[in-house]
Backbone as numpy.savetxt, mean C-alpha at the origin, in Angstrom:
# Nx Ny Nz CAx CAy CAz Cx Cy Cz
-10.01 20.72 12.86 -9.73 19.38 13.38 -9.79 18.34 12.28
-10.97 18.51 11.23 -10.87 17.48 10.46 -9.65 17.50 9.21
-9.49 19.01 9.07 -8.17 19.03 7.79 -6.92 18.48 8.81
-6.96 18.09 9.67 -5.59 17.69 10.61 -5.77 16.34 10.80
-6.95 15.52 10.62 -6.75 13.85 10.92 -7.69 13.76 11.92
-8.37 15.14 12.62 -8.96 14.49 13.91 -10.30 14.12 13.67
-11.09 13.81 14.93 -12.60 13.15 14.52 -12.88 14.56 15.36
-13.84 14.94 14.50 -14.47 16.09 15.81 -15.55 15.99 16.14
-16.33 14.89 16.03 -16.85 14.22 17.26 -16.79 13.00 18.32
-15.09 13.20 18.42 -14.74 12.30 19.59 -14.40 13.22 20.71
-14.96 13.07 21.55 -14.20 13.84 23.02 -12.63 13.11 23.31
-11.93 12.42 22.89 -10.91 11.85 23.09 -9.61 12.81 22.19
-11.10 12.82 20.78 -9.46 13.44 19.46 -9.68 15.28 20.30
-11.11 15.39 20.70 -10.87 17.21 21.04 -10.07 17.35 22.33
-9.64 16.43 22.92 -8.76 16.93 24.36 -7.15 16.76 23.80
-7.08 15.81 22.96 -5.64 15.76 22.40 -5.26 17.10 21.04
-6.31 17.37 20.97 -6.47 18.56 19.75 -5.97 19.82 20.71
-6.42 20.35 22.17 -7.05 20.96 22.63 -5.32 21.21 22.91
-4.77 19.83 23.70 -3.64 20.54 24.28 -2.48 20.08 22.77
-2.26 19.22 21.81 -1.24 20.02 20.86 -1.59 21.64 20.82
-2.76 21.97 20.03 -2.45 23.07 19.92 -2.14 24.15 20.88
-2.61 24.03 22.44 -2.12 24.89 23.47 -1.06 24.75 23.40
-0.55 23.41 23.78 1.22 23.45 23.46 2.23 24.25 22.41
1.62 24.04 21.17 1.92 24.64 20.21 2.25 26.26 20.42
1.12 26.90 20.36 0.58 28.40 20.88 2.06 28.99 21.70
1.71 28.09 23.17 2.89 28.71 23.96 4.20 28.36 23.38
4.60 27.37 22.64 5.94 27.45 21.92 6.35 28.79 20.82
5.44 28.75 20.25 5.52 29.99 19.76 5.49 31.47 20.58
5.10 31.64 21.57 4.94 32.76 22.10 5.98 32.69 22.47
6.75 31.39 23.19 7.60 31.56 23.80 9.06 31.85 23.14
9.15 31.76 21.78 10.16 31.78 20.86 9.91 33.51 20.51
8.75 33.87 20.25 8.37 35.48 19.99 8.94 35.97 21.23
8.90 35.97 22.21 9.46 36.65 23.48 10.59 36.32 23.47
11.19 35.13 23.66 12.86 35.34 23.70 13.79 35.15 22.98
13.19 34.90 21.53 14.26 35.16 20.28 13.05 35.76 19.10
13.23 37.13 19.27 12.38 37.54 18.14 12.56 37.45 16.63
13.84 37.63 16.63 14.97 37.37 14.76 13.82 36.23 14.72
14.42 34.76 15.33 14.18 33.90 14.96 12.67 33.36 14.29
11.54 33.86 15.84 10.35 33.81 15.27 9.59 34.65 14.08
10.24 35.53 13.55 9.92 36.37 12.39 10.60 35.74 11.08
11.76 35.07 11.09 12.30 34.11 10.03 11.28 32.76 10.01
10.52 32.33 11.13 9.95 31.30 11.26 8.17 31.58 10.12
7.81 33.00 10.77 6.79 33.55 9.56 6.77 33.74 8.37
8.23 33.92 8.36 8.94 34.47 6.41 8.74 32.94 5.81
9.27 31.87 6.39 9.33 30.96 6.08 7.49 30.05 5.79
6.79 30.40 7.14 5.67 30.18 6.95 4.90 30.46 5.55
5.43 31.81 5.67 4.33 32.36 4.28 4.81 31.90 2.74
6.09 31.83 2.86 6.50 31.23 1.78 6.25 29.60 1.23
5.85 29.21 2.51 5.31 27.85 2.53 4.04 27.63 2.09
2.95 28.50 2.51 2.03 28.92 2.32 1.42 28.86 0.49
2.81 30.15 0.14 2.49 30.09 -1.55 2.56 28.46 -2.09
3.57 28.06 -1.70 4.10 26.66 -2.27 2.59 25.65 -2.19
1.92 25.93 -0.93 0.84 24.95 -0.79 -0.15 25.33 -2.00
-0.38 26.63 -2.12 -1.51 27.18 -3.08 -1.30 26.80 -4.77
0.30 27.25 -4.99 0.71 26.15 -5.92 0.10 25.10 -6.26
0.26 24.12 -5.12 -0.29 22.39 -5.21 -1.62 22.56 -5.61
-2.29 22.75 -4.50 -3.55 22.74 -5.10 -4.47 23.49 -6.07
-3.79 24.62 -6.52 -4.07 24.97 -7.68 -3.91 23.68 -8.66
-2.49 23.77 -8.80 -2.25 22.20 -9.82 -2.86 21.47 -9.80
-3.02 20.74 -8.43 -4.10 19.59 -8.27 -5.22 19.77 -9.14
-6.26 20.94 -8.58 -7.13 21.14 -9.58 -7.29 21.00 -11.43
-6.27 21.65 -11.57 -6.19 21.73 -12.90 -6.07 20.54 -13.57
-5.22 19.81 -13.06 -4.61 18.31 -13.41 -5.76 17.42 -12.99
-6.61 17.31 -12.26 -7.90 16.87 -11.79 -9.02 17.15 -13.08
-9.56 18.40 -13.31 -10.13 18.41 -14.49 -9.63 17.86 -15.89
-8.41 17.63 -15.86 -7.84 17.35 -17.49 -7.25 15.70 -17.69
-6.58 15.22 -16.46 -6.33 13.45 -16.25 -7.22 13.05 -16.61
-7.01 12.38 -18.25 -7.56 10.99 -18.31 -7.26 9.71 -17.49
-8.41 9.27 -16.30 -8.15 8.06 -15.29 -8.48 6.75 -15.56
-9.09 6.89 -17.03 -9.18 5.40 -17.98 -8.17 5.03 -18.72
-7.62 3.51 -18.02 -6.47 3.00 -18.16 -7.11 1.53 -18.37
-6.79 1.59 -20.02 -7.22 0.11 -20.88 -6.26 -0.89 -20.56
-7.31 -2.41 -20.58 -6.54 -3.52 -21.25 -5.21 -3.13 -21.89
-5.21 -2.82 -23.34 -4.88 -2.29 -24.49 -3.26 -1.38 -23.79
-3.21 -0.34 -22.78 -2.35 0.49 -22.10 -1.59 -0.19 -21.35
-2.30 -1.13 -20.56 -1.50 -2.22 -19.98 -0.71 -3.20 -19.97
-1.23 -3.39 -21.27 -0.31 -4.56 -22.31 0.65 -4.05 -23.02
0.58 -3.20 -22.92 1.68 -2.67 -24.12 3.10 -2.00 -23.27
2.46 -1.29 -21.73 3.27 -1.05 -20.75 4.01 -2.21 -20.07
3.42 -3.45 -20.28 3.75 -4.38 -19.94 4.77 -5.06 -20.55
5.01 -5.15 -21.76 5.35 -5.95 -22.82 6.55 -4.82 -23.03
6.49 -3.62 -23.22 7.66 -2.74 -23.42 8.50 -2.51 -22.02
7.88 -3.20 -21.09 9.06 -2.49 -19.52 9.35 -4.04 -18.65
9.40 -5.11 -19.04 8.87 -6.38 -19.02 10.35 -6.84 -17.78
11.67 -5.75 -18.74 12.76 -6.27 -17.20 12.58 -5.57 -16.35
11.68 -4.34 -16.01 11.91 -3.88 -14.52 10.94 -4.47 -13.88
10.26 -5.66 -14.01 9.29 -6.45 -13.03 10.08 -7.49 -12.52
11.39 -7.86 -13.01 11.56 -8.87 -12.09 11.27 -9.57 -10.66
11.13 -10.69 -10.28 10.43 -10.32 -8.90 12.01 -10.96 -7.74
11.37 -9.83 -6.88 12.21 -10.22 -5.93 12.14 -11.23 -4.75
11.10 -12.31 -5.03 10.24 -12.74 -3.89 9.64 -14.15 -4.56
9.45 -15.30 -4.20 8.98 -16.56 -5.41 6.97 -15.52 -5.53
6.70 -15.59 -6.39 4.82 -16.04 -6.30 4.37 -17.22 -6.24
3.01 -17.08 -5.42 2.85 -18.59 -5.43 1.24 -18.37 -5.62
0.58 -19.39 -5.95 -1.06 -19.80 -5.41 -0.96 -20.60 -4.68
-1.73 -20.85 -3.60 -1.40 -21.47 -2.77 -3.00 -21.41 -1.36
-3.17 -22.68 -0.62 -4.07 -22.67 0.47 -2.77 -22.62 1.91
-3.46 -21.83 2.65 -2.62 -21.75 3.75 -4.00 -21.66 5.16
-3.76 -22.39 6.15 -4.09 -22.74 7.49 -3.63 -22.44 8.69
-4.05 -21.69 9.14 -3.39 -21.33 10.90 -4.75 -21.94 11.93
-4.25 -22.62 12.76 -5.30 -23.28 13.55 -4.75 -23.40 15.24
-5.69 -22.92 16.07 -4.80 -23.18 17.22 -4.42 -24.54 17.79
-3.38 -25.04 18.25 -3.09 -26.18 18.65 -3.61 -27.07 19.46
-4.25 -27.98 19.31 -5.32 -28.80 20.01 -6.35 -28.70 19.60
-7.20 -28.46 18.65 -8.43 -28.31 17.98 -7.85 -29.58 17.13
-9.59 -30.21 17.80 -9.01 -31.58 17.50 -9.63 -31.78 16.12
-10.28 -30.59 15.06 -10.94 -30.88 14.05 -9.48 -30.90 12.91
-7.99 -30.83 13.23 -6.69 -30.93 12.85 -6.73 -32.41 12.31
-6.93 -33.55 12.27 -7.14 -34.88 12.17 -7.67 -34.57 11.03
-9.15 -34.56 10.69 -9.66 -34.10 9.47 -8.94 -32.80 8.53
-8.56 -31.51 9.08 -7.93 -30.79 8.03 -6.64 -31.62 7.10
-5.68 -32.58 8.16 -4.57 -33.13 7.40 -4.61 -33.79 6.05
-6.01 -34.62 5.80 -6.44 -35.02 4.56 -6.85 -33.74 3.81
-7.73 -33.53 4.26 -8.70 -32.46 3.27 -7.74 -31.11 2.60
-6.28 -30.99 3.34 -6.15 -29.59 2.83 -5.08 -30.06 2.01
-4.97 -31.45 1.75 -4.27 -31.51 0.53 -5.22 -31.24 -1.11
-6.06 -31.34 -1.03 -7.18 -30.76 -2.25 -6.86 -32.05 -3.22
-7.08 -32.95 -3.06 -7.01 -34.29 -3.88 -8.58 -34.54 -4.43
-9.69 -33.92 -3.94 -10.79 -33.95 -4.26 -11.86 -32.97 -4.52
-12.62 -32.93 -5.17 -13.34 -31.65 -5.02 -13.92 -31.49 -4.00
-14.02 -31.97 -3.06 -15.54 -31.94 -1.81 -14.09 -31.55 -0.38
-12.85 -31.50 -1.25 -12.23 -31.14 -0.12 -12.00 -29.98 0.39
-11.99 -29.43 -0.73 -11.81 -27.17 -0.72 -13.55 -26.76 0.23
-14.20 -27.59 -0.10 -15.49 -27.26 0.62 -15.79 -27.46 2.30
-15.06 -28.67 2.52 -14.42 -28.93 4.07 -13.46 -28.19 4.43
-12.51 -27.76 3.87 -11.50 -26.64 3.96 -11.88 -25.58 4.82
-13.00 -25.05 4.10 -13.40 -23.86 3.92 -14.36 -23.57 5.28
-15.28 -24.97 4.94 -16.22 -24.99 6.42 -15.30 -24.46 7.80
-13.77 -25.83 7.87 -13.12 -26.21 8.87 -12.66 -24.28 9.27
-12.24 -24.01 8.37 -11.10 -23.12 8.61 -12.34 -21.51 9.09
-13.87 -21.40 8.58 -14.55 -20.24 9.04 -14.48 -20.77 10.95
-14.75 -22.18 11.16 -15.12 -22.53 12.24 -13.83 -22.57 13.36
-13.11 -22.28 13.17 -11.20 -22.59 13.50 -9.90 -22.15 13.32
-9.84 -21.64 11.93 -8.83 -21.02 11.88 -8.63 -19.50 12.35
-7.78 -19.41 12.55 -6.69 -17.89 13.16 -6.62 -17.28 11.80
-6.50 -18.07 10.92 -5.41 -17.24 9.55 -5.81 -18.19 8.69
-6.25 -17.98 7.30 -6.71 -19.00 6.22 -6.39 -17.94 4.92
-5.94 -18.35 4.27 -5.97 -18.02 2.66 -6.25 -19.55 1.72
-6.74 -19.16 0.48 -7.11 -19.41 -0.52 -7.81 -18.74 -1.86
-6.98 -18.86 -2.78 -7.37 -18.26 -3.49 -6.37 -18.42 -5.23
-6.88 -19.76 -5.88 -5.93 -20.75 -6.66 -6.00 -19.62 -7.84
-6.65 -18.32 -7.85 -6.72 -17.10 -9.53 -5.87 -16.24 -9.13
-5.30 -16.24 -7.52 -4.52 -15.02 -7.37 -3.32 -14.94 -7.14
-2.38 -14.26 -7.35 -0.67 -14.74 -7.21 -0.49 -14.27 -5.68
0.13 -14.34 -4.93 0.40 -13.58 -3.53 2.43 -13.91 -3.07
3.09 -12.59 -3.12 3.97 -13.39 -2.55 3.77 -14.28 -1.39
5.26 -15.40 -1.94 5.71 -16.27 -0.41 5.64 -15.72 0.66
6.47 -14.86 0.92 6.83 -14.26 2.10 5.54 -13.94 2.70
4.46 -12.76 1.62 3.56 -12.17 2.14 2.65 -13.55 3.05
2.32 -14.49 2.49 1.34 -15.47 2.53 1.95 -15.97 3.99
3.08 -16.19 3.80 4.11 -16.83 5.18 4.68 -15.99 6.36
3.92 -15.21 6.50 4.32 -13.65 7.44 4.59 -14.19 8.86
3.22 -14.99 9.19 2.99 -15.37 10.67 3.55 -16.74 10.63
4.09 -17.52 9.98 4.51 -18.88 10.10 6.10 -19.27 10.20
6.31 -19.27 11.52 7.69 -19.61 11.75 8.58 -20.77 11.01
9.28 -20.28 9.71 9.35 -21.00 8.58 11.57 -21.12 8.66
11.58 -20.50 9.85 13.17 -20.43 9.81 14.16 -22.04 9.79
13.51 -22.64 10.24 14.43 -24.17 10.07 13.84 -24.46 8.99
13.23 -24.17 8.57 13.05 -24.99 6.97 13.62 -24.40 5.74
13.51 -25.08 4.90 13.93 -24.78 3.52 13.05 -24.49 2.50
12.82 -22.76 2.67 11.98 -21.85 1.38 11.88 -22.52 0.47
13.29 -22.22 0.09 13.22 -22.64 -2.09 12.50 -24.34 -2.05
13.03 -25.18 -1.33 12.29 -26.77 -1.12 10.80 -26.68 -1.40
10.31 -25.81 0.00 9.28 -25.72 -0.21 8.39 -25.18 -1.30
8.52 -24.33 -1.93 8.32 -23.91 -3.21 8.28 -24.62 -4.68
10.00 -24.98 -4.53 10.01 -25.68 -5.89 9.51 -27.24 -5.66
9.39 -27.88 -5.19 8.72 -29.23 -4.86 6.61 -28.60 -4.84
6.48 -28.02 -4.77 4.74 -27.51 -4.56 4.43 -28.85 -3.37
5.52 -28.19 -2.14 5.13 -29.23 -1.34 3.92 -28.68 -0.22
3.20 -29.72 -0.19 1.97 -30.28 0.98 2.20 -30.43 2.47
2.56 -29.90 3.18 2.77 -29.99 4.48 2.31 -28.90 5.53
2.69 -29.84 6.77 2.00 -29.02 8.10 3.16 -29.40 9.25
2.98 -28.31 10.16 3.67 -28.26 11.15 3.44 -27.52 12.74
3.69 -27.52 13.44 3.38 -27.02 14.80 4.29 -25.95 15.24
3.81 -25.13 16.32 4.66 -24.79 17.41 3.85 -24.54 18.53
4.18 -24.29 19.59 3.25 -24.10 20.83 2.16 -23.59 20.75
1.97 -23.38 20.07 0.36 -22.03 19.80 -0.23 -22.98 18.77
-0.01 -22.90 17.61 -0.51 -23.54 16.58 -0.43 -24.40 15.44
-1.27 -25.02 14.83 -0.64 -25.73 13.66 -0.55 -25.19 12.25
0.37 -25.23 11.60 0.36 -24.56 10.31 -0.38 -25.78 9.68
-1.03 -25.14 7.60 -1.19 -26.11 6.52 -0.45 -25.30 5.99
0.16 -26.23 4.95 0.69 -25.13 3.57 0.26 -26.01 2.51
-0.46 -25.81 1.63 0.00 -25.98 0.56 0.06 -25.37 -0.77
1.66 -25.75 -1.72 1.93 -24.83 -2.58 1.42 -25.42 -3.77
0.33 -25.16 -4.24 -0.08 -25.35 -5.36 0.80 -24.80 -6.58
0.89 -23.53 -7.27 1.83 -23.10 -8.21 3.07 -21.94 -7.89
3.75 -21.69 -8.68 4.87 -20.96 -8.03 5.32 -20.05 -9.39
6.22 -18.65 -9.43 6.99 -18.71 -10.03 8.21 -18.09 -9.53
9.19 -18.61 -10.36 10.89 -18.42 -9.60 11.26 -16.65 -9.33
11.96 -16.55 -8.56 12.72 -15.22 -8.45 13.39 -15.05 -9.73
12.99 -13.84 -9.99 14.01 -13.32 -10.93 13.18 -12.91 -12.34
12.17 -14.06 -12.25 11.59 -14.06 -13.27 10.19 -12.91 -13.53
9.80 -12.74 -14.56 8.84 -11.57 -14.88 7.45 -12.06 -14.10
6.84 -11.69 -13.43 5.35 -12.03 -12.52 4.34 -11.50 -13.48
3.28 -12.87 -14.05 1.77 -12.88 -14.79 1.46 -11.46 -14.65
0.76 -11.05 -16.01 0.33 -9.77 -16.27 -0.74 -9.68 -15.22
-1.45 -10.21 -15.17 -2.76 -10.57 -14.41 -2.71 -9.49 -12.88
-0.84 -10.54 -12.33 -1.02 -9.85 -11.03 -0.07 -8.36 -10.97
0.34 -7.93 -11.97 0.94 -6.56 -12.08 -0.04 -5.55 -12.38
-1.56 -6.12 -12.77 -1.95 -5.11 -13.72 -2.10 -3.64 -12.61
-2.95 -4.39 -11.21 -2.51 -2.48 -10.36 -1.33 -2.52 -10.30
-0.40 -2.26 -10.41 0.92 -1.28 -10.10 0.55 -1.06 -11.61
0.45 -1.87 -12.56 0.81 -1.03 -14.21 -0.11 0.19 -14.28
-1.51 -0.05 -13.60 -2.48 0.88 -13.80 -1.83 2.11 -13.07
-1.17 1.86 -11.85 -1.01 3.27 -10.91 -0.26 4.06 -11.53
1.09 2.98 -11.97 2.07 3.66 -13.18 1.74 4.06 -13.94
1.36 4.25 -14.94 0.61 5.00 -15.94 -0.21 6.40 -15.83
-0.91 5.52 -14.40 -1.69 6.83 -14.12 -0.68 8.34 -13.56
0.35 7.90 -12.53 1.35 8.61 -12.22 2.42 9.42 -13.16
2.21 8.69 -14.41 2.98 9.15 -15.45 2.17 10.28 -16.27
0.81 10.15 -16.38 0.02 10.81 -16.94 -0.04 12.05 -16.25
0.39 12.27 -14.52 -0.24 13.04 -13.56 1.31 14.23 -13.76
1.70 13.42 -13.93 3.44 14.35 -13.25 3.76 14.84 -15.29
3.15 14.57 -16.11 3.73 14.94 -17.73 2.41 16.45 -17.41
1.30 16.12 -17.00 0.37 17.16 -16.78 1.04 18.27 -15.81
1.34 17.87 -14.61 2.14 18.56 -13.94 3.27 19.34 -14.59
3.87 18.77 -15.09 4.92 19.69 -15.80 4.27 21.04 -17.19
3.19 20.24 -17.62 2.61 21.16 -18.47 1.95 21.97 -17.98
1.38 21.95 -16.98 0.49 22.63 -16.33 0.89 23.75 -15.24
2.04 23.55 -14.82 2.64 24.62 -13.95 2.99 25.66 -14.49
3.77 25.85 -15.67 4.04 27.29 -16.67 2.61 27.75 -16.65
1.75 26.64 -17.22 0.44 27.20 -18.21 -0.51 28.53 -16.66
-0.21 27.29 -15.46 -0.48 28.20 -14.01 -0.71 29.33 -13.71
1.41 29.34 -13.49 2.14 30.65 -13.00 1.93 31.43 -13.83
2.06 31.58 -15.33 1.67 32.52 -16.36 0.06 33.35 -16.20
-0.89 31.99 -16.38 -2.65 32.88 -15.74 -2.30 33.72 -14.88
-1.88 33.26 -13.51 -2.10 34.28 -12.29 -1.25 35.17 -12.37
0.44 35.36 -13.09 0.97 36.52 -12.84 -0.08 37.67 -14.55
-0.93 36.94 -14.81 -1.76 38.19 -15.99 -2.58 38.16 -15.06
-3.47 37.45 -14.32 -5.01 37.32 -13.92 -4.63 38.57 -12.76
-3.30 38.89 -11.72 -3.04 39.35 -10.52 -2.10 40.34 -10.70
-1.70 40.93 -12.34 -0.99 42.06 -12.85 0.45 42.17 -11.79
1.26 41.29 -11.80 1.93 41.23 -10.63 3.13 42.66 -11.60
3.16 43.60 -10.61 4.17 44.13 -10.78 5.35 44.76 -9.88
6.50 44.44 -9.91 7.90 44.76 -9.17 8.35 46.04 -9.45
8.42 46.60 -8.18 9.18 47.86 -8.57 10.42 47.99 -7.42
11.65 48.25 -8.25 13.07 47.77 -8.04 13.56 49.16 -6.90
14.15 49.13 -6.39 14.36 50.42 -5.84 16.42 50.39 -5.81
């Protein structure tokens, strides 16, 4: 149950466990009884599947003991700086404070000043307002986040994206449910390369993926070679 996803101590995942696999069972029996070819191509196939899995995790292993998973400053920058046009972004980045508040919370009066951030004592009222009220709050002026991502829940269709963006405009708006804040503190344009800062996980994964699959390739001959000496595999032709 647990190599399959289930909890096996829920009485909920063992009754849904209980009948896939009954279900299962009789599909198969029922394919063994009235198309036998078929269910015996279905085993050939099984077992051959089988090797393929042992494969993997053999590899896995091997490639597990030998991956270096320390990925420098130093690796990053240099991956960065040499692959610099396939980051273009497809999407503006922004920093940015964003507000979801339900409609009629009358502490909306006070957010309209304060979440323009004209002061320091205002990110601190922000912050109070929005644990005590908001639905949905971001902030966070060190981190890039796409537009879109940041603007998921905010019905933004009569307005004008790029406006909003390239102006680092300050505004709020309603709809039956709630009031939006936006504001766009920094931005950068589509098209353009996105701060090392906020690429560095994907650069790290990349790298690491590159390291995993060059091992992989070395490591599968080095494999199949051990086990056909370690398991004396021998064919005899008839």
């Amino acid at each position: 149950m647990d190599n399959l996803g289930y909890n096996s101590n829920s009485k909920t995942d063992w009754s849904l466990f209980l009948e896939t696999w009954s279900t299962q069972e009789a599909l198969r029996q029922e394919l063994e009884q009235s198309n036998p070819n078929a269910s015996r191509l279905i085993s050939l196939k099984a077992d051959a599947y089988k090797g393929e899995l042992a494969k993997f995790y053999l590899e896995e292993k091997m490639i597990l003991s030998e991956l270096d998973s320390v990925v420098s400053e130093k690796d990053i920058e240099s991956y960065f700086e040499t692959n610099k046009s396939s980051f273009s972004l497809q999407d503006y980045l922004v920093t940015a404070l964003y507000i979801k508040i339900p409609k009629g919370v009358k502490v909306e009066d006070k957010i309209k000043t304060a979440f323009l951030l004209k002061n320091d004592k205002d990110l601190t009222q922000v912050n109070s307002y929005a644990k005590l009220y908001a639905e949905n709050f971001y902030f966070d002026d060190e981190q890039w986040i796409y537009f879109n991502e940041l603007t998921k829940d905010i019905p933004l269709k009569q307005y004008n994206i790029d406006n909003i963006v390239l102006n680092r405009t300050k505004t709020y708006f309603s709809d039956d449910e709630y009031t939006y804040f936006l504001n766009i503190i920094d931005y950068r344009l589509k098209d353009e390369v996105p701060p090392l800062e906020f690429l560095k996980p994907q650069i790290k994964e990349i790298i690491l993926s590159k390291r995993v699959n060059n091992l992989r390739e070395k490591q599968e001959k080095k494999l199949l070679q051990s086990i056909k000496t370690k398991h004396d595999i021998k064919i005899h032709y008839h």
